[in-house]
C-alpha positions, 0 to 999 in steps of 0.5 A: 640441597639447593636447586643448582647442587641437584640440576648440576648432579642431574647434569653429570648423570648426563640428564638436562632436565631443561630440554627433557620431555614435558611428562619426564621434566615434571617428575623430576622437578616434583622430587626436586621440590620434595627436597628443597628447603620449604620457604627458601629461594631454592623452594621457590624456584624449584614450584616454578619450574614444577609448574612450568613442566605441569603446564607443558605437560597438560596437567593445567589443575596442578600447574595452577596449584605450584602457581598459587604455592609459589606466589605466597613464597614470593610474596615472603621472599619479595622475589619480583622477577619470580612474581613476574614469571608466575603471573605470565605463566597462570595467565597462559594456563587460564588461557588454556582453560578458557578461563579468560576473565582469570587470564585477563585479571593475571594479565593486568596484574602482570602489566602493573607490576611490570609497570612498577619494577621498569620491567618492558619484557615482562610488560610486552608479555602482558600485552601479547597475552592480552592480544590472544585474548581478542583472536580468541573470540575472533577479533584480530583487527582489535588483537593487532592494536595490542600488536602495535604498541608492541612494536612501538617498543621493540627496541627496548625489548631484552629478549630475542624470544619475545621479540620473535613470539610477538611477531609470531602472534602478529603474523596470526592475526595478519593472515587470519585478516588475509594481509598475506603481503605483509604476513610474508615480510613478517614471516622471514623476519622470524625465519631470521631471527629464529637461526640467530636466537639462542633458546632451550631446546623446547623454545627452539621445537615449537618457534620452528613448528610456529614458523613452519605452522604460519608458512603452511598457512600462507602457502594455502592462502596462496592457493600451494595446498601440496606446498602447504602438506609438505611444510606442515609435515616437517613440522610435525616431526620436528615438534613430536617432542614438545608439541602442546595439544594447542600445536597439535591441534592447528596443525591438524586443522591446516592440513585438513583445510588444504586436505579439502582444498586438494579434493579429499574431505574424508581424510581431512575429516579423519585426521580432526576425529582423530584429534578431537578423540584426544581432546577434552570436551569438557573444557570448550576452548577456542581450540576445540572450537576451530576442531569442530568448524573445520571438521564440518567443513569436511563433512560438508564436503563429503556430502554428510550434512547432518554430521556437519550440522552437528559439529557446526552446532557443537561449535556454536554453543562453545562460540556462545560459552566464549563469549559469555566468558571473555571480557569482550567489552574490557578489551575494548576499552577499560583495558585500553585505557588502565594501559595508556596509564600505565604507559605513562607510568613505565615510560617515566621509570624507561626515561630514567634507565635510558638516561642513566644508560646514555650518561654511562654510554657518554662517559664510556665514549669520551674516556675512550675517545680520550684513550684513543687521544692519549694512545696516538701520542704514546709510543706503543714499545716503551709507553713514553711520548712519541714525536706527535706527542712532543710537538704538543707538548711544546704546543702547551708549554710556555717556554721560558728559559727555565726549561732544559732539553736533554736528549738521550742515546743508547751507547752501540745499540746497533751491535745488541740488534745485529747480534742479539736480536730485534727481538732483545733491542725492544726489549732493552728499549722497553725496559729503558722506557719504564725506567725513563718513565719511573725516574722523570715521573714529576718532573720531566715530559719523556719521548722516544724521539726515533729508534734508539734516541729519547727527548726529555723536556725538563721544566722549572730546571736550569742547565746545573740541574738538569745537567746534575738530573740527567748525570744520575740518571746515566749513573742508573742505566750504568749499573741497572742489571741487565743480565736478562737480556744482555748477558755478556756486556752492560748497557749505558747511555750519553746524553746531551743537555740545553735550555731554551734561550727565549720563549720563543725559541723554536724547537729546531734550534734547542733540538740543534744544541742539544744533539750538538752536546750528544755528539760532544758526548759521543766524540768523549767515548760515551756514557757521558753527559755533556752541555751545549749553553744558549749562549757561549757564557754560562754561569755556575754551570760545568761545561764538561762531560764525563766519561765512563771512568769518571774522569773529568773532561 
């Protein structure tokens, strides 16, 4: 049984495991993963999505081990978009480990992967992970040169996610350096781009607890602390389904520095027990560092020195143990530089998608614009020529002598409109235009010249052949069942035939005899064909019409 067989059956159970709780979507991918087949694609779509519950749901350990399975199955499988998803998730949970030369060795490998397979989103995802390696150990100047060479490829980004998250980071950094002028412009980018950005449900909770997190954040740098609680409290609730200890944990930190700001350090200090009560000490993360500061902080304000002295202490030691443990010094300049390499490598591989992407743009745009070209001198009813696209025809055409104009009415066309409809009369000229279109093919260049009246320019035909062409054809109209839309009577045409005298003759003056021959045609009692010569002698050439019972005269 496949992945999609078991979600699509979880569906109609009414049960999306995409947006189910972290704890509730990890069971439900562990049975998923018993049941698939081991070492298929399905196997290994089913360990990603396992560790990506276990991660959300705080089983970092087990979310590592679904990584580590699945990365052999990726290897099997040469499943590069799955790889890259893997090494982005284990960098984050080494991150959450504080396991930083791990998080940054995944990083590197991420990026050089993506680097081979021409894949920016996931080279973005390197780079904003390796950027939160420097605000971890405090460095937000060096994480917003990280920042920057994202922006100088945003454009190229695929991902409405990414694009917000790193600007999100960016924001961070920003407020943290105090730049509140720029971090408020940033700010309502994200704003924007979070009402229009289509992401799981679970994206969607913590983008808007990031925002609101970021506003609150601004607003008490601003000196509006009840602002700030306000903010933060909506916050609150709206993460409550899918907030990480992370998410929780800063969001208890800024309300209790605008708690102390607001004059009220016991309660500040309460809401970062409470939080600190649910934490593992064991694993002395940056997080559980900005815990302990600001909890002294707190203390500090509640006159309880001692209590201050020792969580400021406990933050020490973890400030010491991270940076002992980050890669501090290849941050800021290996890691720079296997970048800038790298950098070269992708731009290359970039260049050729974005010129292969222009190529087909320029052929897209020159066939539409020849398609506009084409549609201006195309008759929207019948698909023939129209009148524009006559004249530029005659334009191109050397006209010799060896070219014949037939024009061509149809017989009491007014009597179908007033008594059948317009709605028939298009019809009627509709269906005449595909059978001009289908009997003049090769040979002819067919317009509908106004209304009811159709020009066709005959080339390589002298006046017995295009006399002898436009009779068929009038044969054809006479007895072309058109029983669909005109019931109770049959349909026929009279057309008049000439030549060009010279190769310079205008258009007007052959126009002129030819609709002479029409009217001749007409006058003749209709369905006929008539000829009206360039000159009063015409040899081998019947200057007669014949009417519609064949007769001639």
């Amino acid at each position: 049984m496949t992945v999609n067989t078991l979600t699509k059956r979880l569906e109609e159970e009414g049960i999306d495991i995409a947006n189910l709780e972290p704890q509730k979507a990890f069971k439900a991918w562990s049975l998923i993963t018993e049941l698939t087949e081991e070492h298929s694609s399905e196997a290994l779509q089913s360990l990603y999505q396992c560790a990506k519950a276990a991660s959300h749901s705080g089983h970092i350990e087990t979310s590592n081990n679904y990584l580590y399975e699945a990365k052999a199955y990726c290897n099997q499988l040469d499943d590069k978009e799955t790889a890259l998803k893997i090494y982005t998730l284990l960098s984050n949970n080494y991150t959450d480990m504080g396991d930083y030369h791990s998080a940054l060795s995944s990083l590197l490998e991420l990026a050089t992967l993506a680097s081979e397979y021409g894949d920016m989103d996931a080279y973005v995802h390197a780079l904003v992970g390796i950027g939160n390696l420097c605000v971890v150990y405090g460095n937000h100047k060096r994480a917003m040169q990280y920042f920057d060479r994202i922006a100088r490829v945003d454009h190229l980004l695929n991902s409405m996610l990414l694009r917000l998250r790193y600007r999100l980071f960016t924001v961070s950094s920003l407020l943290e350096l105090h730049d509140t002028a720029t971090a408020h412009k940033m700010l309502m980018q994200c704003e924007e781009m979070a009402k229009i950005a289509d992401v799981a449900e679970q994206d969607e909770h913590t983008l808007v607890c990031q925002i609101a997190l970021y506003r609150a954040k601004l607003q008490r740098l601003q000196g509006n602390n009840h602002k700030a609680l306000n903010t933060l409290s909506k916050a609150k609730l709206l993460s409550r389904k899918h907030n990480t200890f992370w998410m929780r944990g800063i969001l208890a930190i800024e309300a209790a520095k605008s708690l102390i700001q607001l004059g009220k350090p016991d309660t500040a200090a309460f809401l970062i027990q409470r939080q600190l009560s649910r934490a593992d000490l064991t694993v002395p993360t940056a997080s559980i560092k900005s815990l302990l500061e600001t909890q002294s902080r707190a203390y500090t304000a509640c006159g309880l020195f001692f209590k201050a002295l020792e969580r400021q202490k406990l933050a020490h030691e973890i400030s010491k143990n991270i940076i002992q443990r980050s890669p501090i010094s290849d941050l800021e300049g290996q890691v720079m530089r296997k970048l800038s390499n790298l950098e070269l490598k992708f731009r290359l591989i970039v260049s050729e998608k974005e010129n292969k992407l222009l190529k087909a743009a320029h052929e897209y745009h020159k066939n539409t614009v020849a398609q506009l070209e084409e549609d201006v001198y195309r008759d929207a009813l019948t698909g023939l020529y129209n009148r524009r696209g006559l004249d530029k025809k005659l334009d191109e055409l050397t006209k010799k002598t060896s070219v014949s104009l037939l024009i061509l009415d149809i017989d009491h066309f007014k009597a179908v409109n007033d008594e059948l409809s317009h709605l028939t009369g298009d019809k009627v000229l509709e269906t005449l235009g595909e059978l001009i279109n289908r009997y003049f093919r090769k040979e002819a260049f067919a317009t509908r010249f106004g209304g009811e009246e159709f020009v066709i320019l005959l080339e390589h035909s002298n006046l017995a052949v295009a006399w002898q062409t436009a009779e068929v054809f009038r044969k054809l109209v006479e007895t072309y069942d058109w029983s669909a839309y005109l019931p109770d009577r049959t349909l026929t045409v009279s057309i008049g035939v000439t030549q060009f005298a010279t190769d310079n003759e205008k258009i007007k003056s052959a126009l002129y005899r030819a609709d002479k021959a029409l009217y001749t045609a007409k006058a003749k009692g209709r369905n006929a064909v008539c000829i009206e010569p360039p000159s009063p002698k015409a040899k081998d050439v019947p200057i007669y019409g014949i009417n519609n019972q064949g007769r001639k005269q």
